[in-house]
PDB file of N, CA, C and O in Angstrom, chain B, residues numbered from 101:
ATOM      1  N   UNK B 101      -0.510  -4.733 -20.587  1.00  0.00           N
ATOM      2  CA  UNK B 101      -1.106  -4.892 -19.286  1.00  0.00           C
ATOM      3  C   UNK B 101      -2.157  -5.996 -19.381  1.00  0.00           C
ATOM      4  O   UNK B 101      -3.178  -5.764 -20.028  1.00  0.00           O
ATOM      5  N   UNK B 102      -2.009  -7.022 -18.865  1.00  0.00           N
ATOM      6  CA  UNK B 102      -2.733  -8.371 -18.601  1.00  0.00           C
ATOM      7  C   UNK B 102      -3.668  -8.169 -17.942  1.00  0.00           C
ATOM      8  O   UNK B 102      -4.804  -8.312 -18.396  1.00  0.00           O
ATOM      9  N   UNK B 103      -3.361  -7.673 -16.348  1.00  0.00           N
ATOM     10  CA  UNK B 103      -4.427  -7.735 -15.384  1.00  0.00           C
ATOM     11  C   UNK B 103      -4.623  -6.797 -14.683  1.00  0.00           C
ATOM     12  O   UNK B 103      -3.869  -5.850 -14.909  1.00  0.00           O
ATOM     13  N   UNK B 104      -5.299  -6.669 -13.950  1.00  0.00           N
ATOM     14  CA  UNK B 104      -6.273  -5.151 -13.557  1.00  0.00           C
ATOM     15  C   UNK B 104      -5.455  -5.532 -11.778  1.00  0.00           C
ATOM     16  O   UNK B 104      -5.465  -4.541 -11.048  1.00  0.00           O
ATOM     17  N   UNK B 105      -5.077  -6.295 -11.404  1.00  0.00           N
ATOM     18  CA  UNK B 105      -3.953  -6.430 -10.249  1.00  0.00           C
ATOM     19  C   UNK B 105      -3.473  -5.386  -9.529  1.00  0.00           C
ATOM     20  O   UNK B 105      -2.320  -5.598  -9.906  1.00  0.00           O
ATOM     21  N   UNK B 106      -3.375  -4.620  -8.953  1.00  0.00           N
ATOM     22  CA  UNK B 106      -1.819  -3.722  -8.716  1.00  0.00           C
ATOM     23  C   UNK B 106      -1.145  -4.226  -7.770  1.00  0.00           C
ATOM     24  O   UNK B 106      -1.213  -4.196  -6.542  1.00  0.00           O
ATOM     25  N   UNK B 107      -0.171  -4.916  -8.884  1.00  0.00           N
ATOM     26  CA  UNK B 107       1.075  -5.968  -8.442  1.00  0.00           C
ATOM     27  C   UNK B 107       1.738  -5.054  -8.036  1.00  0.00           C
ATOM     28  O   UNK B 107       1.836  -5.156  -6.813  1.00  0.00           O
ATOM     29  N   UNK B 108       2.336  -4.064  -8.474  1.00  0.00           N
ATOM     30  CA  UNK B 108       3.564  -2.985  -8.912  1.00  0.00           C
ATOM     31  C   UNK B 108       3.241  -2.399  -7.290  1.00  0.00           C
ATOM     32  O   UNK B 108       4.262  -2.365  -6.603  1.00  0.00           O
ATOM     33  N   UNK B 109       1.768  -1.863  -6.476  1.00  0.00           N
ATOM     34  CA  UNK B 109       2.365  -1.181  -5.599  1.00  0.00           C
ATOM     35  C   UNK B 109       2.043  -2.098  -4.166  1.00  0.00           C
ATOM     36  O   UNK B 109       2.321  -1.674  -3.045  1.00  0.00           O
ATOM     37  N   UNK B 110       1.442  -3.359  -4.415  1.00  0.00           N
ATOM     38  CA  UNK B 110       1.355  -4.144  -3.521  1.00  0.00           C
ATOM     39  C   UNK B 110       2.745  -4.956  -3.381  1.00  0.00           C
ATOM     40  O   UNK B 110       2.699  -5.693  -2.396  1.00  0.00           O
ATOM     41  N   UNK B 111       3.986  -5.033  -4.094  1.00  0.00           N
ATOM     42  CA  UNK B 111       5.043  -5.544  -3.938  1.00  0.00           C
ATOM     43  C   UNK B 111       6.039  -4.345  -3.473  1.00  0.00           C
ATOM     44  O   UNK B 111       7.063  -4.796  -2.960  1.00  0.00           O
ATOM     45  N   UNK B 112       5.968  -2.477  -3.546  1.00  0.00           N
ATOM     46  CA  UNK B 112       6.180  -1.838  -2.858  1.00  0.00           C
ATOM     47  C   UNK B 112       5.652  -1.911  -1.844  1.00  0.00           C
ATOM     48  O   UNK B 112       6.463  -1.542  -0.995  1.00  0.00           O
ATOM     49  N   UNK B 113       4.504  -2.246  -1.286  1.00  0.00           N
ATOM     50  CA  UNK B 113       3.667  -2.237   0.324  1.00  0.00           C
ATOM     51  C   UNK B 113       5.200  -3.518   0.690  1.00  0.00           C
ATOM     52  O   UNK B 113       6.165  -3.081   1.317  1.00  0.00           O
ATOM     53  N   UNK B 114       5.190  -4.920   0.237  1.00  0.00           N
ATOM     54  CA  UNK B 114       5.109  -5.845   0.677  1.00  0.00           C
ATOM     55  C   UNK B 114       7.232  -5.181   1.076  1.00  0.00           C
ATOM     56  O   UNK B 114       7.833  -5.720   2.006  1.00  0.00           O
ATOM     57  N   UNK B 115       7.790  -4.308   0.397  1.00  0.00           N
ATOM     58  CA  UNK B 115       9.338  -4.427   0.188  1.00  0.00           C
ATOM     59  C   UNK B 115       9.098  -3.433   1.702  1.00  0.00           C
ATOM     60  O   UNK B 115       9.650  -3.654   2.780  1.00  0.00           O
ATOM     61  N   UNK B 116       8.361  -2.589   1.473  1.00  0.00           N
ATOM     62  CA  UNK B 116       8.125  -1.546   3.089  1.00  0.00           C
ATOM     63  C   UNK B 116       7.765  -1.932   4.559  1.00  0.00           C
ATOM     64  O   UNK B 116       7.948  -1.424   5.665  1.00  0.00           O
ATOM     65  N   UNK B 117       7.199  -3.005   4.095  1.00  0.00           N
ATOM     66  CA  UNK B 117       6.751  -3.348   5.560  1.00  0.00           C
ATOM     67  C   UNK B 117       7.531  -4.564   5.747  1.00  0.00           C
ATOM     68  O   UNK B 117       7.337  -5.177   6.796  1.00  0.00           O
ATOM     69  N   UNK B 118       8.569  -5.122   4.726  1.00  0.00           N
ATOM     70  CA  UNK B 118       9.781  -6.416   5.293  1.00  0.00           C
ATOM     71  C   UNK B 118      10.971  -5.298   5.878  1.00  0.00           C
ATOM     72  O   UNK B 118      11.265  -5.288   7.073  1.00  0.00           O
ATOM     73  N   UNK B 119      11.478  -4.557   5.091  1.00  0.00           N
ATOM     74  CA  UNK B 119      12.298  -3.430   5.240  1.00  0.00           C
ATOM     75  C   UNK B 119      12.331  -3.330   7.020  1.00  0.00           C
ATOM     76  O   UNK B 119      11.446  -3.337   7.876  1.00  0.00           O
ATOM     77  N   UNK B 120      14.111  -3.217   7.063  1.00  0.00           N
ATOM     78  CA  UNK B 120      14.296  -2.615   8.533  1.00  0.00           C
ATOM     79  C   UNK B 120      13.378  -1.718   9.884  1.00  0.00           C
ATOM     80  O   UNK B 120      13.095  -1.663  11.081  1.00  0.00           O
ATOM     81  N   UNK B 121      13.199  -1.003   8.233  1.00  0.00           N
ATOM     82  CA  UNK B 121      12.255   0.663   9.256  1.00  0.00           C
ATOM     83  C   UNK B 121      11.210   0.283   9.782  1.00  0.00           C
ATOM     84  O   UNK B 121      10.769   0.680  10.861  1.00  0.00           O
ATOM     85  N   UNK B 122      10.413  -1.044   8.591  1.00  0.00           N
ATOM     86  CA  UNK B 122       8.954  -1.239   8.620  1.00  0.00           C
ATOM     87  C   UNK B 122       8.568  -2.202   9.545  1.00  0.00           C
ATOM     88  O   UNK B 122       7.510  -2.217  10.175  1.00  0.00           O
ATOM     89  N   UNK B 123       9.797  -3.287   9.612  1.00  0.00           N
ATOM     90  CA  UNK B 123       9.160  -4.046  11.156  1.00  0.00           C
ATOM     91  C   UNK B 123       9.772  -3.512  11.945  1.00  0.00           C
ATOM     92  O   UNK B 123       9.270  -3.892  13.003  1.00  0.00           O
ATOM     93  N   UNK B 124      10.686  -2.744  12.202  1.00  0.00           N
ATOM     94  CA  UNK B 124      10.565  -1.796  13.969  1.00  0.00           C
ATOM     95  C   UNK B 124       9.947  -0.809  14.307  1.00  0.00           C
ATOM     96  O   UNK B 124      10.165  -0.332  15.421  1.00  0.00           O
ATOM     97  N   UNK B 125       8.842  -0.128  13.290  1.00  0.00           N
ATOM     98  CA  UNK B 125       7.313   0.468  13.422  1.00  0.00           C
ATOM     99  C   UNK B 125       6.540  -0.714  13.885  1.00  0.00           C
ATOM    100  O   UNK B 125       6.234  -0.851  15.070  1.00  0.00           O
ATOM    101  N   UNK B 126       6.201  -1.621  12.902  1.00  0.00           N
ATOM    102  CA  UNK B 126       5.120  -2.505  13.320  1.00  0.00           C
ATOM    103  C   UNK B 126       5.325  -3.283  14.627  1.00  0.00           C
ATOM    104  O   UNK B 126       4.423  -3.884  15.211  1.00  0.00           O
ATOM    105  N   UNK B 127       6.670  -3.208  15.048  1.00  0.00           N
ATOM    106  CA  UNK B 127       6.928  -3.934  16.389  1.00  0.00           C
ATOM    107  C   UNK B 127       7.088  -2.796  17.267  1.00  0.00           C
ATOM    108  O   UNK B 127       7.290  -3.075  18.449  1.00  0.00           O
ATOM    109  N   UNK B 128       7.051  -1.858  17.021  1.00  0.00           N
ATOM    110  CA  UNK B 128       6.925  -0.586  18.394  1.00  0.00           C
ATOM    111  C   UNK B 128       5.392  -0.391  18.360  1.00  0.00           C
ATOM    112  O   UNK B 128       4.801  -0.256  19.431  1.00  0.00           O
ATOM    113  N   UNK B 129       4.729  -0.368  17.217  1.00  0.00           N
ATOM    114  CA  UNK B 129       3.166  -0.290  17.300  1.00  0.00           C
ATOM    115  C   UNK B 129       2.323  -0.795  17.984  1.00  0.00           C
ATOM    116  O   UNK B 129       1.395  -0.270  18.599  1.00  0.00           O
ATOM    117  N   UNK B 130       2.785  -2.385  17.847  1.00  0.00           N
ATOM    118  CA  UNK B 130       1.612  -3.349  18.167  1.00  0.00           C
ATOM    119  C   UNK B 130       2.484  -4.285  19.380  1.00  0.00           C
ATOM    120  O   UNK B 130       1.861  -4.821  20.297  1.00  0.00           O
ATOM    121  N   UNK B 131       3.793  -4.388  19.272  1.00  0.00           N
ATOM    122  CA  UNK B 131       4.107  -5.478  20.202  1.00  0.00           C
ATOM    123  C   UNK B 131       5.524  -5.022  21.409  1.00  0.00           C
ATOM    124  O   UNK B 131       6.235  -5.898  21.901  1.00  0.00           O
ATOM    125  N   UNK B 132       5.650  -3.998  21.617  1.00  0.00           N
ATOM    126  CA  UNK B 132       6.278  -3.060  22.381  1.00  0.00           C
ATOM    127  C   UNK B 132       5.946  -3.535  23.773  1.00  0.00           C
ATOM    128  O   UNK B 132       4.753  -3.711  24.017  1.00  0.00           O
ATOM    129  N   UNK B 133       6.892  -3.783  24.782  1.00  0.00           N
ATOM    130  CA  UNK B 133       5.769  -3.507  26.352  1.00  0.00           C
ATOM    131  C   UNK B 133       6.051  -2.286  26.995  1.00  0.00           C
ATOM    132  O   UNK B 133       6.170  -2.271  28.220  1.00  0.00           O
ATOM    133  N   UNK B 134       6.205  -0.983  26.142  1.00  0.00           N
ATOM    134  CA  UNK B 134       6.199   0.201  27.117  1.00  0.00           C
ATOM    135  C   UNK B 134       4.652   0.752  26.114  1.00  0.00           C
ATOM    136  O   UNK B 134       4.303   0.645  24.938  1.00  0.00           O
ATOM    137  N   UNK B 135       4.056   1.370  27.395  1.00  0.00           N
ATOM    138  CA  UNK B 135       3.280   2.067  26.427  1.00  0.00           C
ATOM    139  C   UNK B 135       2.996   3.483  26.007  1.00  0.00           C
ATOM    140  O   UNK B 135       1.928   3.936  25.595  1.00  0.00           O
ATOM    141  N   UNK B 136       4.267   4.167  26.203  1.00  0.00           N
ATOM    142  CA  UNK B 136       4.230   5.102  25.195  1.00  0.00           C
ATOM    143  C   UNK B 136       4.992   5.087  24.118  1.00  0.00           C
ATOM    144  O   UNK B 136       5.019   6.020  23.316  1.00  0.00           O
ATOM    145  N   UNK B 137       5.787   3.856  23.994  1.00  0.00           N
ATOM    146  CA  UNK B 137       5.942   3.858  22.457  1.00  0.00           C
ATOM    147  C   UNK B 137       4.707   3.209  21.443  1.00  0.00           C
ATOM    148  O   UNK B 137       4.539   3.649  20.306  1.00  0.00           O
ATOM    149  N   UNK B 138       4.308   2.682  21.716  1.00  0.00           N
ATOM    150  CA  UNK B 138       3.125   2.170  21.273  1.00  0.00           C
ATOM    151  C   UNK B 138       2.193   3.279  21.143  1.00  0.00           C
ATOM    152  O   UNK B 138       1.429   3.103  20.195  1.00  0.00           O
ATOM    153  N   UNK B 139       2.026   4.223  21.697  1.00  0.00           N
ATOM    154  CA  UNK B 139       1.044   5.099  21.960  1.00  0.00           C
ATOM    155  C   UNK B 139       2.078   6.355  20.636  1.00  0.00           C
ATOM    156  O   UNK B 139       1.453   7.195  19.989  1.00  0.00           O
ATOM    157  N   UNK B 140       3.038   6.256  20.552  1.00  0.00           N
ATOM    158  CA  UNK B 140       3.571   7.059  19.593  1.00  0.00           C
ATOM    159  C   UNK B 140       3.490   6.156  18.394  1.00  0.00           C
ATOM    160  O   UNK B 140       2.826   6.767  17.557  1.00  0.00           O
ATOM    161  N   UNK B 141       3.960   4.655  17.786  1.00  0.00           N
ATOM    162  CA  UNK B 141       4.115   4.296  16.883  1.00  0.00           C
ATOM    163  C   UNK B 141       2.852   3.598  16.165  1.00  0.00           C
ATOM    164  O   UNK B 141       2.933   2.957  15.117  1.00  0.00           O
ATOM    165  N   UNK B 142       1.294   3.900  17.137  1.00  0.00           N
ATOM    166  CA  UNK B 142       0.598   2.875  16.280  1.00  0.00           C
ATOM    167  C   UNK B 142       0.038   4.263  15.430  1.00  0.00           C
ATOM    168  O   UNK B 142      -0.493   3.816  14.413  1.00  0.00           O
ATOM    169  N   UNK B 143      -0.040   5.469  15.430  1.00  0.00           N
ATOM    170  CA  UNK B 143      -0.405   6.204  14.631  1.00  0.00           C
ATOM    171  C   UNK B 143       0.369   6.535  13.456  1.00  0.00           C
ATOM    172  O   UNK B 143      -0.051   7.233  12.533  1.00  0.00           O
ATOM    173  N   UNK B 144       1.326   6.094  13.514  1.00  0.00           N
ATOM    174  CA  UNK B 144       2.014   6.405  12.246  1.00  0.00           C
ATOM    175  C   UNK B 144       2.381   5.120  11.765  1.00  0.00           C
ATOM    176  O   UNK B 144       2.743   5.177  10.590  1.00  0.00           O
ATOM    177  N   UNK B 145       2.426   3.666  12.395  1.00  0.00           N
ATOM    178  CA  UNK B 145       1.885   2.637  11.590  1.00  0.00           C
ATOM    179  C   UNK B 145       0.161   2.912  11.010  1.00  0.00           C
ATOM    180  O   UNK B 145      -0.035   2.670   9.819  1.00  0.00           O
ATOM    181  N   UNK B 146      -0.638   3.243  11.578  1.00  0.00           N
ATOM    182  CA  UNK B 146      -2.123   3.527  10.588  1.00  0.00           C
ATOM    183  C   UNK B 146      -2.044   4.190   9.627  1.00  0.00           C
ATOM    184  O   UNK B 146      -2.520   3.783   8.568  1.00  0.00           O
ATOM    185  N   UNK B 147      -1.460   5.323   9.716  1.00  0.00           N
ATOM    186  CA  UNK B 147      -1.004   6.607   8.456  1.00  0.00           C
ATOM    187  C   UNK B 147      -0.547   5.449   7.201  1.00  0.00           C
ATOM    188  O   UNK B 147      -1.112   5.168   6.143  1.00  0.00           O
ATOM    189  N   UNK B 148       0.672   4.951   7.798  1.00  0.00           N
ATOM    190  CA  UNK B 148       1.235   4.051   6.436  1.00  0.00           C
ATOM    191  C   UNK B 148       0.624   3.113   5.989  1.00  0.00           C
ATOM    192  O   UNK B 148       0.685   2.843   4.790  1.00  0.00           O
ATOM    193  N   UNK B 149      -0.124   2.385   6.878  1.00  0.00           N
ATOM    194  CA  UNK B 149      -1.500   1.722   6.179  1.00  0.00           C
ATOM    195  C   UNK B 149      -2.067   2.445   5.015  1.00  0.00           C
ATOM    196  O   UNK B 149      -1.960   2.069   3.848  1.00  0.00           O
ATOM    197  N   UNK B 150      -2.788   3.701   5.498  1.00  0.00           N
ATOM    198  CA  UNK B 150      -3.770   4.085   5.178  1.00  0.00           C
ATOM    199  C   UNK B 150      -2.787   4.484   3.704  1.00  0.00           C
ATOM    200  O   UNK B 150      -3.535   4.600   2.733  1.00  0.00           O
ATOM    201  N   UNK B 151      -2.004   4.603   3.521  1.00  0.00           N
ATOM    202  CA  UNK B 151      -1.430   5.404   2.605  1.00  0.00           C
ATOM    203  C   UNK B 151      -1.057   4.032   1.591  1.00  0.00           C
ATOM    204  O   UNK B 151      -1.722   3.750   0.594  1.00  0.00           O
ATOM    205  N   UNK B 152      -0.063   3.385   1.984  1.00  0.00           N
ATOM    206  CA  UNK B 152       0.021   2.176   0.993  1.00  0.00           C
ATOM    207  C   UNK B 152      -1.470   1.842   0.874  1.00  0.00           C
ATOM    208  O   UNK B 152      -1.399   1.483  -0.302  1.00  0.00           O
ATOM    209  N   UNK B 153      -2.414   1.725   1.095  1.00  0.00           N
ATOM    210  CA  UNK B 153      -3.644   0.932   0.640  1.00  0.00           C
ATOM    211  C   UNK B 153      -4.295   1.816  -0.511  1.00  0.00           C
ATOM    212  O   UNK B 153      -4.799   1.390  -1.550  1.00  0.00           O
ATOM    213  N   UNK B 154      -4.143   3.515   0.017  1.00  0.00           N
ATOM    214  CA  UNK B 154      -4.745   4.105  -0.821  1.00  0.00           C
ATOM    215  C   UNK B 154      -4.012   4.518  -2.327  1.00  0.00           C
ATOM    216  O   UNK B 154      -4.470   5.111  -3.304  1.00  0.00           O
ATOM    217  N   UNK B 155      -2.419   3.818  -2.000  1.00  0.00           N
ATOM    218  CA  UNK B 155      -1.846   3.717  -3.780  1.00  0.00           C
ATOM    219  C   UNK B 155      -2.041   2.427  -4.491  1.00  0.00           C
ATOM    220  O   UNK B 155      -1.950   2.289  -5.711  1.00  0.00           O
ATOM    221  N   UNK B 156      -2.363   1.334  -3.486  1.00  0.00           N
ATOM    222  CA  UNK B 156      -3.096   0.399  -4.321  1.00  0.00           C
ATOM    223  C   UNK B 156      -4.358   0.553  -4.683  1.00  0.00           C
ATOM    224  O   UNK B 156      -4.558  -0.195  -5.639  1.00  0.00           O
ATOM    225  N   UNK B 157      -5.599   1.322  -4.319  1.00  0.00           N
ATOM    226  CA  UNK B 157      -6.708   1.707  -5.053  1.00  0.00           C
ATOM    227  C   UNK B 157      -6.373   2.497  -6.197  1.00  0.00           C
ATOM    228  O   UNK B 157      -6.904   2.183  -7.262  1.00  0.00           O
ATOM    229  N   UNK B 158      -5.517   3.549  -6.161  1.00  0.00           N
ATOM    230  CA  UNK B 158      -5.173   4.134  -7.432  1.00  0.00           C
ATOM    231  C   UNK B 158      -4.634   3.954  -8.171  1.00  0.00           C
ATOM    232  O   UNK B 158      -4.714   4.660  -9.176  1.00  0.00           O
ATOM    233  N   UNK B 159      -3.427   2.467  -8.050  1.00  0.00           N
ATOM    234  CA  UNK B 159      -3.497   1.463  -9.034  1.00  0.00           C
ATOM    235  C   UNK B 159      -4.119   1.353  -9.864  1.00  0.00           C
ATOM    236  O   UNK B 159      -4.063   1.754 -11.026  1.00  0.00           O
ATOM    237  N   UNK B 160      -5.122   0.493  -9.039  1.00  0.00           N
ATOM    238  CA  UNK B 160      -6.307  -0.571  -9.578  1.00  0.00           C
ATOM    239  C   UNK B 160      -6.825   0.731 -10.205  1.00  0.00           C
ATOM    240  O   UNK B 160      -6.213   1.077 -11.216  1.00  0.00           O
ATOM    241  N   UNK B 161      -7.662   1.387  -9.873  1.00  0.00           N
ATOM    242  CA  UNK B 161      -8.607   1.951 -11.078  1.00  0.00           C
ATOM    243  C   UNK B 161      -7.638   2.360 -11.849  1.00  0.00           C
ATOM    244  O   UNK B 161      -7.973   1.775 -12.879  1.00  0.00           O
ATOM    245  N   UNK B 162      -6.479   3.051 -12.181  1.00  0.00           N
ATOM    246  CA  UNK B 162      -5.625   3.678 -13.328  1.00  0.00           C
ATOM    247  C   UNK B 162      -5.900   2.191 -14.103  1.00  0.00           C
ATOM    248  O   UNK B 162      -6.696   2.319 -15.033  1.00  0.00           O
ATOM    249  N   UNK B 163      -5.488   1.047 -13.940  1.00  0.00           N
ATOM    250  CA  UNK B 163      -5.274   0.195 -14.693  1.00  0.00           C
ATOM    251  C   UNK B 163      -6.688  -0.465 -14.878  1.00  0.00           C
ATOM    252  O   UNK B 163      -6.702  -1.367 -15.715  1.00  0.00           O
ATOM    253  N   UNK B 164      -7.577  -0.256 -14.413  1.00  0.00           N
ATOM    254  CA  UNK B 164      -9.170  -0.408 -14.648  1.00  0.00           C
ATOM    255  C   UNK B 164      -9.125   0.837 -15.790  1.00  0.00           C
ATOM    256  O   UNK B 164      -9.863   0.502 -16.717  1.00  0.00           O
ATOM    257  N   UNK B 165      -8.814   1.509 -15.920  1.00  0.00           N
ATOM    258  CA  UNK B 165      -9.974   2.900 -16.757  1.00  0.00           C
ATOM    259  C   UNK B 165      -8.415   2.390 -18.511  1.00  0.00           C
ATOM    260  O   UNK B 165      -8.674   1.997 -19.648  1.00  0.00           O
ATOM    261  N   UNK B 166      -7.521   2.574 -18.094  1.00  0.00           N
ATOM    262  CA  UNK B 166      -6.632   1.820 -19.126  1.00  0.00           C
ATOM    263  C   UNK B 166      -7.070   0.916 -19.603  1.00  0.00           C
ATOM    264  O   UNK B 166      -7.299   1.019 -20.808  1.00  0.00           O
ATOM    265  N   UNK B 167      -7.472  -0.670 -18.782  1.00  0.00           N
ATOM    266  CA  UNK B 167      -7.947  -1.558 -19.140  1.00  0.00           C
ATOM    267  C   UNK B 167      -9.341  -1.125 -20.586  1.00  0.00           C
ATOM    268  O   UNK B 167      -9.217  -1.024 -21.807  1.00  0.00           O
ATOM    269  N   UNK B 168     -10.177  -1.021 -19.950  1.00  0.00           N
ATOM    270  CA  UNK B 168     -11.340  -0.496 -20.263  1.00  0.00           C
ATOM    271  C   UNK B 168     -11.312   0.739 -21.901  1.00  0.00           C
ATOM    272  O   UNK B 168     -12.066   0.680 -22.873  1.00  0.00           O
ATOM    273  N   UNK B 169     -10.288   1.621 -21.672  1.00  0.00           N
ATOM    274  CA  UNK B 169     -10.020   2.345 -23.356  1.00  0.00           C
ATOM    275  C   UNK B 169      -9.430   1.309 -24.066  1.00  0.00           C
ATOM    276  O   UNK B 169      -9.403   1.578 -25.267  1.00  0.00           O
ATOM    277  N   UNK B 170      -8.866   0.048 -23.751  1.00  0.00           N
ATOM    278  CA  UNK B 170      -7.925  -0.341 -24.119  1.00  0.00           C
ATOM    279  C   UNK B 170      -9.108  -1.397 -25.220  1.00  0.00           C
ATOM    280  O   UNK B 170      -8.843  -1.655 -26.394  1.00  0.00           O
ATOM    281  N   UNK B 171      -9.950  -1.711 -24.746  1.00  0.00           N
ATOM    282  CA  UNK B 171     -11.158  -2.760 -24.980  1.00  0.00           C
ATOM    283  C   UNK B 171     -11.804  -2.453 -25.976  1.00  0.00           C
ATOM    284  O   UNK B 171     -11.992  -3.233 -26.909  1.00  0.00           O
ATOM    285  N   UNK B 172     -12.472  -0.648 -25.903  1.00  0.00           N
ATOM    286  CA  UNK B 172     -13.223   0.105 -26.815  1.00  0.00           C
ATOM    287  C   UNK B 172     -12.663   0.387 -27.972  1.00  0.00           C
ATOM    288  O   UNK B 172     -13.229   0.810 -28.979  1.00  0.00           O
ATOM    289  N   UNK B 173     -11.418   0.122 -27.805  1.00  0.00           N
ATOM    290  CA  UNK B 173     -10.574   0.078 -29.219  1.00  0.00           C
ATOM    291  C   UNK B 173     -10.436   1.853 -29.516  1.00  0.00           C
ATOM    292  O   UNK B 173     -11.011   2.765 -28.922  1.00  0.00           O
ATOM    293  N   UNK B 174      -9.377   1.922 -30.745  1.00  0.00           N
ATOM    294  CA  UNK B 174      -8.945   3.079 -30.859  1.00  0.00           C
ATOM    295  C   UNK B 174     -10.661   3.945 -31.819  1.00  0.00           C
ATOM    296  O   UNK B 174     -11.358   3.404 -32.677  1.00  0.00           O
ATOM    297  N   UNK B 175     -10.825   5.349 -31.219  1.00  0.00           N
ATOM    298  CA  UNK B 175     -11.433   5.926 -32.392  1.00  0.00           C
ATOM    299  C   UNK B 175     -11.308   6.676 -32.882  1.00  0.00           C
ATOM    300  O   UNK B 175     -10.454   7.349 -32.306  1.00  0.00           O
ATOM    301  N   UNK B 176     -11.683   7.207 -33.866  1.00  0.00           N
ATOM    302  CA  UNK B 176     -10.951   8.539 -34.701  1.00  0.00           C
ATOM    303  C   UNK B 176     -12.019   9.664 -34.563  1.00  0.00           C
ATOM    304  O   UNK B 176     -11.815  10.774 -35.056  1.00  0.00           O
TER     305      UNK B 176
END
């Protein structure tokens, strides 16, 4: 492990939100002209926000606290 990055779940965010499902959420969410689909799809576009963002924080620190034993070297 090189870098403290989280490549691995920011290129899952990036495969989810190109994906079929993921731009006809983000286009019923935000760019719809009825508005109760919009009123149904921007909450569960936020959810998936909130959710891909919060497996890239738990990425990053897993591979922060790895990083970091990795530095202190082995001890006995």
């Amino acid at each position: 492990m090189r870098t403290r990055w989280p490549w691995i779940a920011m290129l899952l965010s990036t495969i989810i939100l190109v994906s079929p499902i993921g731009t006809e959420v983000l286009h019923d969410a935000f760019f719809s002209g009825e508005q109760l689909s919009r009123s149904i799809a921007q909450p569960v576009a936020f959810i998936g926000f909130a959710i891909l963002t919060s497996i890239c924080v738990i990425e990053w620190l897993v591979r922060s606290i790895i990083s970091k034993r990795r530095a202190r070297g082995a001890t006995v």
